[in-house]
PQR file of N, CA, C, O and H, with PARSE charges and radii, in Angstrom:
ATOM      1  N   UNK A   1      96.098 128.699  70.252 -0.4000 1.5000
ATOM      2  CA  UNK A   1      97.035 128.031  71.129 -0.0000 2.0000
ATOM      3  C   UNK A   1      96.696 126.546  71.232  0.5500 1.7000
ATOM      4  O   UNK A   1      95.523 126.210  71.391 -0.5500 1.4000
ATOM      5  N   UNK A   2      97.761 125.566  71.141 -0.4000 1.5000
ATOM      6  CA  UNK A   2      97.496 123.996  71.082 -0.0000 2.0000
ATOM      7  C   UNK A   2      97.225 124.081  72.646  0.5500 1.7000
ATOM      8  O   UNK A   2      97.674 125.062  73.238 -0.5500 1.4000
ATOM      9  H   UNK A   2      98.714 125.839  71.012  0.4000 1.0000
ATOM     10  N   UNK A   3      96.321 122.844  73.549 -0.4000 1.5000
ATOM     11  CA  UNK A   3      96.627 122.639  74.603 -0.0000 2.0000
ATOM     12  C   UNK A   3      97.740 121.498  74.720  0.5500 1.7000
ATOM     13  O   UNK A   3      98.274 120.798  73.860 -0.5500 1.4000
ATOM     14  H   UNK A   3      95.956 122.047  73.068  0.4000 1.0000
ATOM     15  N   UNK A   4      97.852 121.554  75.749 -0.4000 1.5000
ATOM     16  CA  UNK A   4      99.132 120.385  76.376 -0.0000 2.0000
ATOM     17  C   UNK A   4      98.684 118.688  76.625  0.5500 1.7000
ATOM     18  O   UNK A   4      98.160 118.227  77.639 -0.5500 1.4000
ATOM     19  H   UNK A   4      97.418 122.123  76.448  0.4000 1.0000
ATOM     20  N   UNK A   5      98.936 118.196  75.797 -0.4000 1.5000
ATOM     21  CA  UNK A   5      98.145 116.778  76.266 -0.0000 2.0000
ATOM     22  C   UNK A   5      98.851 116.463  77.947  0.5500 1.7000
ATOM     23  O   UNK A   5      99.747 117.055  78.549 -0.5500 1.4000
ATOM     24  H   UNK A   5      99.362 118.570  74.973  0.4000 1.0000
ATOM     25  N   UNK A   6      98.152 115.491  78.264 -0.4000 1.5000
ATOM     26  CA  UNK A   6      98.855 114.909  79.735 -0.0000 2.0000
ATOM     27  C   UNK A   6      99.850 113.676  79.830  0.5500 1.7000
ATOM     28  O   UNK A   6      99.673 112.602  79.254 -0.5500 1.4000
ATOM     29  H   UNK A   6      97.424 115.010  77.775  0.4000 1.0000
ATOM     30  N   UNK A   7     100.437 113.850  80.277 -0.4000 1.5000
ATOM     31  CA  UNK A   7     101.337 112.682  80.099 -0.0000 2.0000
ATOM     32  C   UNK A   7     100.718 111.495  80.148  0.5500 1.7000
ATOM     33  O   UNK A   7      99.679 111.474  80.808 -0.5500 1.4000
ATOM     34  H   UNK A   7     100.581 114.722  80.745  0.4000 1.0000
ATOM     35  N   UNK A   8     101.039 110.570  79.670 -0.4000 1.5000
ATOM     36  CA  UNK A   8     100.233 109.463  79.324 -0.0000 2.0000
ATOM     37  C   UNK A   8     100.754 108.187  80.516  0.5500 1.7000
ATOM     38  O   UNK A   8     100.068 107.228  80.872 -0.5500 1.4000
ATOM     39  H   UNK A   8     101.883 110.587  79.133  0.4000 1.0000
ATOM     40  N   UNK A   9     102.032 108.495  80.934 -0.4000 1.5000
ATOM     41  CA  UNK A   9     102.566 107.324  81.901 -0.0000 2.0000
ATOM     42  C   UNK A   9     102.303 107.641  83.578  0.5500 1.7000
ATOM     43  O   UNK A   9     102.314 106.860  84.530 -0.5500 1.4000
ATOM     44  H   UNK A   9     102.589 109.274  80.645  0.4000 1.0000
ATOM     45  N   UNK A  10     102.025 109.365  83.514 -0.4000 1.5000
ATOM     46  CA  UNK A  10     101.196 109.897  84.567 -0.0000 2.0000
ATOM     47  C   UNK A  10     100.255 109.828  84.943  0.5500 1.7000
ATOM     48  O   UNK A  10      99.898 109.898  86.119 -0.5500 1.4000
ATOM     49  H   UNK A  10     102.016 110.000  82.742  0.4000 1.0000
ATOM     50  N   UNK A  11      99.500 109.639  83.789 -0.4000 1.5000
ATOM     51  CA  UNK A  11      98.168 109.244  83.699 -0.0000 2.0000
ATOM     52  C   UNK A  11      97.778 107.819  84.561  0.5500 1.7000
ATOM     53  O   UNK A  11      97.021 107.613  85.509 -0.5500 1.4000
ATOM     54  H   UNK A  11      99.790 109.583  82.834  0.4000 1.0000
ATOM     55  N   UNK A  12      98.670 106.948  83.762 -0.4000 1.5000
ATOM     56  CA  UNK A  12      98.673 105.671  84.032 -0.0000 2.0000
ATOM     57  C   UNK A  12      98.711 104.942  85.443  0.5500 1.7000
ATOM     58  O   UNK A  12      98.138 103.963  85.921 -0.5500 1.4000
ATOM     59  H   UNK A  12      99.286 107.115  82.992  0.4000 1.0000
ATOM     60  N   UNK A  13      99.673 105.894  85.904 -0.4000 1.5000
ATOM     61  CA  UNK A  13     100.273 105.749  87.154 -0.0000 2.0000
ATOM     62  C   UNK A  13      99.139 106.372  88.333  0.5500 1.7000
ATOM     63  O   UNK A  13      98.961 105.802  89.410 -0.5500 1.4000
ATOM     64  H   UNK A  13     100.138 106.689  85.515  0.4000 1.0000
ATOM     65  N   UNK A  14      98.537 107.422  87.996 -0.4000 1.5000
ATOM     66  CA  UNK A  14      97.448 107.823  88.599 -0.0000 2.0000
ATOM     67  C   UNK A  14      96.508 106.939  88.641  0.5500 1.7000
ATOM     68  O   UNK A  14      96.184 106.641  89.791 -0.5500 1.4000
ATOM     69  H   UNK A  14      98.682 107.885  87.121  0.4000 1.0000
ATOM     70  N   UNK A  15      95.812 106.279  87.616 -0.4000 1.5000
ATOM     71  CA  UNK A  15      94.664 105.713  87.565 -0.0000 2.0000
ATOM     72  C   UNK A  15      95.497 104.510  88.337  0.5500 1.7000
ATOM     73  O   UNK A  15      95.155 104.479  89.519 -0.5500 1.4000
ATOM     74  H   UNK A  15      96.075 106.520  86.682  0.4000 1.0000
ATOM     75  N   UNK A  16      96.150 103.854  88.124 -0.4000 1.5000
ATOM     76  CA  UNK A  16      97.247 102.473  89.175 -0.0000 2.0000
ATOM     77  C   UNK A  16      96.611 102.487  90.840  0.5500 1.7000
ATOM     78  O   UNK A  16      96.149 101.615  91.576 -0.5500 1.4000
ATOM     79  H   UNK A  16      96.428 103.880  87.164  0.4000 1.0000
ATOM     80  N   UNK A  17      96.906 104.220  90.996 -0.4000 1.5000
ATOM     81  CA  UNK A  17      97.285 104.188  92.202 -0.0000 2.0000
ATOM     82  C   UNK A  17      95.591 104.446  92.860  0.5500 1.7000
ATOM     83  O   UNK A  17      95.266 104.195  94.020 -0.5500 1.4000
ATOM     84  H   UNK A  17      97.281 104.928  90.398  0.4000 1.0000
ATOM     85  N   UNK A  18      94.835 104.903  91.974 -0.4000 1.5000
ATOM     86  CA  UNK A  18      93.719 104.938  92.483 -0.0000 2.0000
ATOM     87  C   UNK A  18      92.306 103.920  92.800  0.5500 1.7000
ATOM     88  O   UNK A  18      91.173 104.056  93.262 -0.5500 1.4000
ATOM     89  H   UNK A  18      95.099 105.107  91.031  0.4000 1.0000
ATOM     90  N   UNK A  19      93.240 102.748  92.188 -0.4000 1.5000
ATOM     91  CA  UNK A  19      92.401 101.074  92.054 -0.0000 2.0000
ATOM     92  C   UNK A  19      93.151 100.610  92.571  0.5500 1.7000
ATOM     93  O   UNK A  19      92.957  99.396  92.624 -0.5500 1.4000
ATOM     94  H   UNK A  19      94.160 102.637  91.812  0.4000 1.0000
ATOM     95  N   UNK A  20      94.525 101.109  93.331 -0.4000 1.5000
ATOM     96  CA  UNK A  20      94.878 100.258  94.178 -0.0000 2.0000
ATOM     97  C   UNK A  20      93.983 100.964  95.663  0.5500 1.7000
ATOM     98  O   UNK A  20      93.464 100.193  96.471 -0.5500 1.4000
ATOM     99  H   UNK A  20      94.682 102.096  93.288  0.4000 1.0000
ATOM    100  N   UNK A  21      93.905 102.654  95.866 -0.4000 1.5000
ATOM    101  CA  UNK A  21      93.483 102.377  97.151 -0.0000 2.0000
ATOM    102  C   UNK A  21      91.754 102.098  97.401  0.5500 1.7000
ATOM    103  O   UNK A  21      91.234 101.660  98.427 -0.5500 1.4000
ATOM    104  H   UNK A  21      94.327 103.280  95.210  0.4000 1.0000
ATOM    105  N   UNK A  22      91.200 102.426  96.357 -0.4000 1.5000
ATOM    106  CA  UNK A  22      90.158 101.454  96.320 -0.0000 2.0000
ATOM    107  C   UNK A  22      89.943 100.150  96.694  0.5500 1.7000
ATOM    108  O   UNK A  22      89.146  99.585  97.443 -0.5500 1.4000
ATOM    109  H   UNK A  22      91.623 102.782  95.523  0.4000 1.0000
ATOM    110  N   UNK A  23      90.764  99.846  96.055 -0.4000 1.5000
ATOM    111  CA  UNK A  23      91.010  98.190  96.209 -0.0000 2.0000
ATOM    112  C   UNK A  23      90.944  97.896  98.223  0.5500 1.7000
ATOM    113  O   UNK A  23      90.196  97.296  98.995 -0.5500 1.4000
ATOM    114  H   UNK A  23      91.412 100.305  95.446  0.4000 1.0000
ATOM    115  N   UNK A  24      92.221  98.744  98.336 -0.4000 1.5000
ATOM    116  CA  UNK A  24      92.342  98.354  99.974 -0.0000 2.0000
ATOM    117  C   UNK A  24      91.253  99.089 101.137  0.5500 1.7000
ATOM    118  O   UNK A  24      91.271  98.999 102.364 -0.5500 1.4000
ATOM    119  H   UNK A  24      92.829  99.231  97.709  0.4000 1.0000
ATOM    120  N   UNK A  25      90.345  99.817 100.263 -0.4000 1.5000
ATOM    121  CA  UNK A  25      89.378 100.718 101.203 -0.0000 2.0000
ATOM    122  C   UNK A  25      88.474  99.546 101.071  0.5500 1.7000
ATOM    123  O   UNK A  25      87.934  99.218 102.128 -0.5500 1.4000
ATOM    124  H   UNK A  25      90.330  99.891  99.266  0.4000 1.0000
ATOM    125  N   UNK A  26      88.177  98.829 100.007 -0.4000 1.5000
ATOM    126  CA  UNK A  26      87.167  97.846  99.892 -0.0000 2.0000
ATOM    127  C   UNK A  26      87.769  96.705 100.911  0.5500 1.7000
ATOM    128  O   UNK A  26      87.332  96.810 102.057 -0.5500 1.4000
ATOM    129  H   UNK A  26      88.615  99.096  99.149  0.4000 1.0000
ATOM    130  N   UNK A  27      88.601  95.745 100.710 -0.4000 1.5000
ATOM    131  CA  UNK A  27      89.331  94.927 101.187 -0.0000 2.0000
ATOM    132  C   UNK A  27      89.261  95.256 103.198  0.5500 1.7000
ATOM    133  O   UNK A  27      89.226  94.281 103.949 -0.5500 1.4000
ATOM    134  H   UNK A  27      88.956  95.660  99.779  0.4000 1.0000
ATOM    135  N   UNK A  28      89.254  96.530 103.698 -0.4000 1.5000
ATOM    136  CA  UNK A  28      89.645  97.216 105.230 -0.0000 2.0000
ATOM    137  C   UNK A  28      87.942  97.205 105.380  0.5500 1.7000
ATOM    138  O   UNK A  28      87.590  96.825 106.497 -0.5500 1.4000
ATOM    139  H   UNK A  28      89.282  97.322 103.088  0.4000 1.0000
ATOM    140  N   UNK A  29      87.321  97.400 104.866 -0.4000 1.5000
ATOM    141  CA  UNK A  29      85.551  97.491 105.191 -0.0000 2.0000
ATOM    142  C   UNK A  29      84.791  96.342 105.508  0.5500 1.7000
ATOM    143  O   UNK A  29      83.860  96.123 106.284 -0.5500 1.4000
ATOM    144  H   UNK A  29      87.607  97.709 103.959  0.4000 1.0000
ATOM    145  N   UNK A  30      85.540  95.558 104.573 -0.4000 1.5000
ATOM    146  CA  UNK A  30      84.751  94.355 104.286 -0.0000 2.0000
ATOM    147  C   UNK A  30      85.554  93.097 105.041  0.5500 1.7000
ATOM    148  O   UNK A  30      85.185  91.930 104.907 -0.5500 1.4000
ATOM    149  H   UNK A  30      86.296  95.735 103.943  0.4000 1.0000
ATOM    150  N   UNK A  31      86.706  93.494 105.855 -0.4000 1.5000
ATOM    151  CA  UNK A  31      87.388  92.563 106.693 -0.0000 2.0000
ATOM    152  C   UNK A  31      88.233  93.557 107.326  0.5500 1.7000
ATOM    153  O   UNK A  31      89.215  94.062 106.783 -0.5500 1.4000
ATOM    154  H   UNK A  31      87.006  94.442 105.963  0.4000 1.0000
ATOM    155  N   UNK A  32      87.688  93.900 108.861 -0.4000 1.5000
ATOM    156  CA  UNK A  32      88.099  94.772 109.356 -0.0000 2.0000
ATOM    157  C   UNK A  32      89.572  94.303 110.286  0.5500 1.7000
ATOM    158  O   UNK A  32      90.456  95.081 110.644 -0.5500 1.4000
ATOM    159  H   UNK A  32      86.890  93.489 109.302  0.4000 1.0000
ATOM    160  N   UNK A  33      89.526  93.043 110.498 -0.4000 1.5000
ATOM    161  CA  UNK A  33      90.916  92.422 111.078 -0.0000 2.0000
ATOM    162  C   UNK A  33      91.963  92.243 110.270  0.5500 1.7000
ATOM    163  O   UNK A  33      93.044  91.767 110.616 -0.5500 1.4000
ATOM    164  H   UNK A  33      88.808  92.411 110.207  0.4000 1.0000
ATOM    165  N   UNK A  34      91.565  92.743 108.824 -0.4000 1.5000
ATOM    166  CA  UNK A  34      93.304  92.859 107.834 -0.0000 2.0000
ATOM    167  C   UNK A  34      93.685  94.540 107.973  0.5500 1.7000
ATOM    168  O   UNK A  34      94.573  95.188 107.419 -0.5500 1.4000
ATOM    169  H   UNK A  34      90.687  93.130 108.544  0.4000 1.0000
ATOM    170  N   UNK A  35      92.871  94.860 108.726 -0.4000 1.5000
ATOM    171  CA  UNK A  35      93.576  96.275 108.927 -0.0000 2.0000
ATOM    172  C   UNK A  35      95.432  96.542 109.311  0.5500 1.7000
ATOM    173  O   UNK A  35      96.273  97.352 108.923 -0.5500 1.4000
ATOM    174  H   UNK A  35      92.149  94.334 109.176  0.4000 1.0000
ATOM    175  N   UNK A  36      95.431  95.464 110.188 -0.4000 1.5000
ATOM    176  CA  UNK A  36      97.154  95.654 110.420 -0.0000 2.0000
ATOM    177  C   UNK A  36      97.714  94.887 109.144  0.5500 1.7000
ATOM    178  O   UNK A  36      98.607  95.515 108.575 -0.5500 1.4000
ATOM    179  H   UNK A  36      94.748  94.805 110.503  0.4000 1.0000
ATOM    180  N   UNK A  37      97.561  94.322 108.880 -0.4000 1.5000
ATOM    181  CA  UNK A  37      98.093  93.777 107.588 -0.0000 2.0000
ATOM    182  C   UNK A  37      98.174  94.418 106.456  0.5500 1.7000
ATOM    183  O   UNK A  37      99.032  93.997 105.679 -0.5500 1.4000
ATOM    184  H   UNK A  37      96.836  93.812 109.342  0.4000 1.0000
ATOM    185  N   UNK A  38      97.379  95.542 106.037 -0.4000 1.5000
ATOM    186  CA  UNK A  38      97.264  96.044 105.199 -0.0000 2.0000
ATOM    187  C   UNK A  38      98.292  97.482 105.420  0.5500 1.7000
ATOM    188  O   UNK A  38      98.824  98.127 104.516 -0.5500 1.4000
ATOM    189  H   UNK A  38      96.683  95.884 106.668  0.4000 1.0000
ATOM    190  N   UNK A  39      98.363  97.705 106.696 -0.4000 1.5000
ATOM    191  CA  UNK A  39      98.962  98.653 107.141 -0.0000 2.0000
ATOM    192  C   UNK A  39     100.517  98.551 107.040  0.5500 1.7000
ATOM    193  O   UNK A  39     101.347  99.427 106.796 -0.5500 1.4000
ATOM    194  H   UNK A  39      97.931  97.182 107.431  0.4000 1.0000
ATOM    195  N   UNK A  40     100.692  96.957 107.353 -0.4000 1.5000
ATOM    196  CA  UNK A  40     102.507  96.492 107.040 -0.0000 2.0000
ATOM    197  C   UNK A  40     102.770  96.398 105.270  0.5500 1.7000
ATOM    198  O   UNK A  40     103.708  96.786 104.574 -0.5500 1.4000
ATOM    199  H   UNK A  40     100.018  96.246 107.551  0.4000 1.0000
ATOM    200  N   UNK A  41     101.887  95.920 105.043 -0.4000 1.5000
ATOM    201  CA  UNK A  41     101.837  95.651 103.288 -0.0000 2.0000
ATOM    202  C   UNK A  41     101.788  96.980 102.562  0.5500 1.7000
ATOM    203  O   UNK A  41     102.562  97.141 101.618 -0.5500 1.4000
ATOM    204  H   UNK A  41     101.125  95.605 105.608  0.4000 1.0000
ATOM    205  N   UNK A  42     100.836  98.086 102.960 -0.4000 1.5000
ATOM    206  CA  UNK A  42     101.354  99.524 102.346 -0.0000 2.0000
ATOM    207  C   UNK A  42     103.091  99.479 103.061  0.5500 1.7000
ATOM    208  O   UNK A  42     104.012  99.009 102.393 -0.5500 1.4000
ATOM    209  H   UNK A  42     100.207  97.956 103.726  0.4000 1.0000
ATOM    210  N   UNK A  43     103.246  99.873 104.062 -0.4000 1.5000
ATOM    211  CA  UNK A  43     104.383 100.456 103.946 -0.0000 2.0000
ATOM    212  C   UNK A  43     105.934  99.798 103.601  0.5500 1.7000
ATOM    213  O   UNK A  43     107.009 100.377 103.440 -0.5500 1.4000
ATOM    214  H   UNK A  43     102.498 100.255 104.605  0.4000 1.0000
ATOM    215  N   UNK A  44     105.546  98.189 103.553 -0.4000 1.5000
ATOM    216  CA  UNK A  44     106.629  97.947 102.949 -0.0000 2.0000
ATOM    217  C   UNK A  44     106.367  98.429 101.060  0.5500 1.7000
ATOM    218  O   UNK A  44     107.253  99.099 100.528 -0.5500 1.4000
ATOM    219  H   UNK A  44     104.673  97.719 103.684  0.4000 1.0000
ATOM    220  N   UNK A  45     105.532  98.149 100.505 -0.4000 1.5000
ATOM    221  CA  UNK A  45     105.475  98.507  99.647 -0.0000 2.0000
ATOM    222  C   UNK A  45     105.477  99.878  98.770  0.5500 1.7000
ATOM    223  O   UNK A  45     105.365 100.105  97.566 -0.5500 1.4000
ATOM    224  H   UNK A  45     104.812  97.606 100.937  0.4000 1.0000
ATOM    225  N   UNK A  46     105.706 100.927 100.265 -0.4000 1.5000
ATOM    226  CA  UNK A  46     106.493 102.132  99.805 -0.0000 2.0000
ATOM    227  C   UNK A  46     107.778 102.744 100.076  0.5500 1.7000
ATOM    228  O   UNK A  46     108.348 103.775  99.718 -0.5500 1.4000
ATOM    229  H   UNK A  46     105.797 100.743 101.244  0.4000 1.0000
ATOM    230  N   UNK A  47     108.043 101.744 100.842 -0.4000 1.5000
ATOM    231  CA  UNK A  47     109.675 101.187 101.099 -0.0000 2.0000
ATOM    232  C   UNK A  47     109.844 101.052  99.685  0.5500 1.7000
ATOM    233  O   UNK A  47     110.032 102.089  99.048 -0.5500 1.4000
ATOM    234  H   UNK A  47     107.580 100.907 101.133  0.4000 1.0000
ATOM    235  N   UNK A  48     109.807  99.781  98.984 -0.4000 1.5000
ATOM    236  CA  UNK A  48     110.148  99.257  97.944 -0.0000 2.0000
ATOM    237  C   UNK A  48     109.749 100.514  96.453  0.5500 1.7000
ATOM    238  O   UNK A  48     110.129 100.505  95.282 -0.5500 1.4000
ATOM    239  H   UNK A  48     109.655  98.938  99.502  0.4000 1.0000
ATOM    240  N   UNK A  49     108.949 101.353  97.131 -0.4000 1.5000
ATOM    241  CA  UNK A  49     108.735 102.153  96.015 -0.0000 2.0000
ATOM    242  C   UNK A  49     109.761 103.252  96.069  0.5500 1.7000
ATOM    243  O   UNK A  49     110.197 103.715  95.016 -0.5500 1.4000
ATOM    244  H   UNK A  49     108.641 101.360  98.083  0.4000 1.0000
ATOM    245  N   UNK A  50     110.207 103.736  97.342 -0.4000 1.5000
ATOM    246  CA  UNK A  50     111.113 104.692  97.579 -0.0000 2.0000
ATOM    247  C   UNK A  50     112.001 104.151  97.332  0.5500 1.7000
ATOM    248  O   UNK A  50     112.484 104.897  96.481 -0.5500 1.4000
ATOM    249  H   UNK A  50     109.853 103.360  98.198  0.4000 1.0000
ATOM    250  N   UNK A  51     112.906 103.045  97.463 -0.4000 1.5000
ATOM    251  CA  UNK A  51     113.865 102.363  96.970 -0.0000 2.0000
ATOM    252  C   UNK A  51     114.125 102.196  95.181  0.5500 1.7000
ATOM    253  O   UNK A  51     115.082 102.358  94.424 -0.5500 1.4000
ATOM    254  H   UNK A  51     112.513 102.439  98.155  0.4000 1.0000
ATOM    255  N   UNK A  52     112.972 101.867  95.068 -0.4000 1.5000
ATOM    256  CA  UNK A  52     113.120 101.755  93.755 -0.0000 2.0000
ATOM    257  C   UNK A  52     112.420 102.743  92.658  0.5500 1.7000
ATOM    258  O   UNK A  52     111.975 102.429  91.554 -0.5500 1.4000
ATOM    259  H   UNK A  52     112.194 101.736  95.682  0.4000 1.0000
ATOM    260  N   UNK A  53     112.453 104.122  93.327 -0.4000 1.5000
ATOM    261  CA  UNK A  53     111.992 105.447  92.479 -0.0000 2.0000
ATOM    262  C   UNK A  53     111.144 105.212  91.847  0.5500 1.7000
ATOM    263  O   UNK A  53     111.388 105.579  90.697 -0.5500 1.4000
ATOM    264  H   UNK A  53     112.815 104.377  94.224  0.4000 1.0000
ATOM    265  N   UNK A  54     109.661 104.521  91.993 -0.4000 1.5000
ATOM    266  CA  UNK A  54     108.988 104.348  90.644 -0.0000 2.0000
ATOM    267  C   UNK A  54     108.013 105.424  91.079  0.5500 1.7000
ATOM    268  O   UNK A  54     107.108 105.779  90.324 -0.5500 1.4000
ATOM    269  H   UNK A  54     109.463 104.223  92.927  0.4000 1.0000
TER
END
């Protein structure tokens, strides 16, 4: 039986999303007063993701 490779743009999109919340776990630790900021900036930016199906 062949296995199934993984999608490759899934992939992509996974590893994206996982250096982005890295990114902001580092960024919220290390400057604990961008916490609200970071909090408006995710959710517009999943506004814009729900809007724009990506």
């Amino acid at each position: 039986m062949q296995q199934q490779q993984p999608n490759p743009d899934h992939m992509t999109r996974v590893v994206v999303a996982l250096i982005g919340v890295a990114m902001v776990g580092f960024i919220a630790v290390t400057y604990p007063a961008l916490i609200p900021a970071l909090t408006v900036a995710l959710a517009a930016f999943m506004a814009l993701a729900l809007l724009l199906k990506l």
